[in-house]
C-alpha positions in Angstrom: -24.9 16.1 -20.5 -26.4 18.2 -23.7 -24.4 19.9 -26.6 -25.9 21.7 -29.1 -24.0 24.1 -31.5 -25.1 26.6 -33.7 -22.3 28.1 -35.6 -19.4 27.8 -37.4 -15.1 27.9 -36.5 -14.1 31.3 -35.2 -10.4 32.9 -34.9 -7.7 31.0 -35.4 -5.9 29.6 -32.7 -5.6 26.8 -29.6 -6.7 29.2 -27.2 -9.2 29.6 -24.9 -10.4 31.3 -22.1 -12.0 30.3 -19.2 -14.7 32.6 -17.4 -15.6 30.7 -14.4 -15.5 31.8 -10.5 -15.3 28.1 -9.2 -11.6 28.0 -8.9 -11.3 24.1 -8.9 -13.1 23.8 -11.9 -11.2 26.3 -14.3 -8.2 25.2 -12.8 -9.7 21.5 -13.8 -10.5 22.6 -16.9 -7.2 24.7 -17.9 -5.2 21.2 -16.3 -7.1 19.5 -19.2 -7.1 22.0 -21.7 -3.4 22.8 -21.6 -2.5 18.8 -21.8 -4.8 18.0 -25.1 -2.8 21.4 -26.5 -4.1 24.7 -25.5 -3.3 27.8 -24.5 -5.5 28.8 -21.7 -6.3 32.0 -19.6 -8.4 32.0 -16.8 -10.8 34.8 -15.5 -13.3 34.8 -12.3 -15.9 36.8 -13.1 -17.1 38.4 -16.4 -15.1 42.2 -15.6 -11.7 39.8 -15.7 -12.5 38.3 -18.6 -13.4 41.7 -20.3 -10.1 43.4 -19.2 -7.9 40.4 -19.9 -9.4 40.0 -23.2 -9.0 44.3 -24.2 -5.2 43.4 -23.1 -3.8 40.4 -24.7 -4.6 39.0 -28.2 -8.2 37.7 -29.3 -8.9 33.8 -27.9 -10.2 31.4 -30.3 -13.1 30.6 -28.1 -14.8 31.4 -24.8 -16.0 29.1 -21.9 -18.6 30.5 -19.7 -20.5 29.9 -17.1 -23.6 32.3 -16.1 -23.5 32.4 -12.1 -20.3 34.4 -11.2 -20.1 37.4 -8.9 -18.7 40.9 -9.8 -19.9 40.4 -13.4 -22.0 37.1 -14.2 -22.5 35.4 -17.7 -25.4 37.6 -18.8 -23.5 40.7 -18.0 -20.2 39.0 -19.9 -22.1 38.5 -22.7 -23.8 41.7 -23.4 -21.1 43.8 -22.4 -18.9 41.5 -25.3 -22.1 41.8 -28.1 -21.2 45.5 -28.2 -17.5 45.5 -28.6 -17.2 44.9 -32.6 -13.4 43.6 -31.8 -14.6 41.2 -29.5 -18.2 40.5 -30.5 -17.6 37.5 -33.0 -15.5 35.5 -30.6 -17.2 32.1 -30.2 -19.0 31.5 -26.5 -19.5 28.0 -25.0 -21.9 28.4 -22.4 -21.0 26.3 -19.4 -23.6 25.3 -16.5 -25.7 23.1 -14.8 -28.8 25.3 -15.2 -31.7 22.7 -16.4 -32.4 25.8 -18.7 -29.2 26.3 -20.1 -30.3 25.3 -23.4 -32.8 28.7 -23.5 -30.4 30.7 -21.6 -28.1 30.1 -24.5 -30.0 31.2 -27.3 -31.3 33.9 -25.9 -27.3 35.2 -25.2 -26.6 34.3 -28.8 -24.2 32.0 -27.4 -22.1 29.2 -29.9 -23.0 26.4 -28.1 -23.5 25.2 -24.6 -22.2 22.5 -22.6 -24.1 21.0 -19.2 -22.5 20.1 -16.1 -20.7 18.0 -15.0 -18.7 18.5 -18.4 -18.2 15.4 -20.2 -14.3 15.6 -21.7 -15.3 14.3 -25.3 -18.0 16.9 -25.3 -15.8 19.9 -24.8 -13.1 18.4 -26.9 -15.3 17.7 -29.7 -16.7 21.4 -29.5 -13.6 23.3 -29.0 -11.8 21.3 -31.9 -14.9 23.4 -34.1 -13.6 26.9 -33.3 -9.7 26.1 -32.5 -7.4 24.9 -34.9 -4.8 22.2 -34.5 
């Protein structure tokens, strides 16, 4: 497990959203999220996560993984860097890609998380961009 960061607390808020297509995992992660406080949405693929996020109210951060079908990560991302409302919303990468490190610079993403999670991990990073 790696965590790097690389920027400072976004919106305000205990929200997140979850962008992953693996169904037991976000529901895994929204089971854990939701208990230590948060609210969480879920999305399968990047297009849900870009129409759910132009419908409801800004999250306070975004988890994403890259391999998703419909939309993937790459897609997600790009599509979000040129929507100015959207654009500045922090992005946890999420994957086991042994590369995930590169992948996430190059996306401009806030920081990235490897797989298997580890809970204090993701706590420790959300709790930078969500406020109690």
């Amino acid at each position: 497990m790696v965590m790097v960061a690389v920027s400072d607390r976004g919106p305000e808020g205990r929200s997140v959203l979850i962008v992953e297509d693996d169904f037991d995992v976000r529901d895994a992660l929204s089971q854990l999220l939701e208990f230590e406080g948060y609210m969480v949405a879920g999305a399968a693929n990047g297009q849900e996560a870009i129409d759910h996020l132009r419908s409801t109210p800004r999250p306070a951060a975004i988890l994403l993984d890259l391999m998703m079908p419909v939309m993937d990560g790459f897609q997600f991302r790009s599509e979000l860097m040129h929507d100015p409302t959207l654009a500045s919303i922090p992005v946890i990468i999420i994957s086991a890609d042994a590369s995930v490190a590169e992948k996430a610079a190059r996306m401009g993403a806030t920081a990235y998380l490897r797989k298997p999670i580890e809970v204090d991990a993701l706590l420790h990073t959300l709790e930078r961009f969500c406020l109690p």
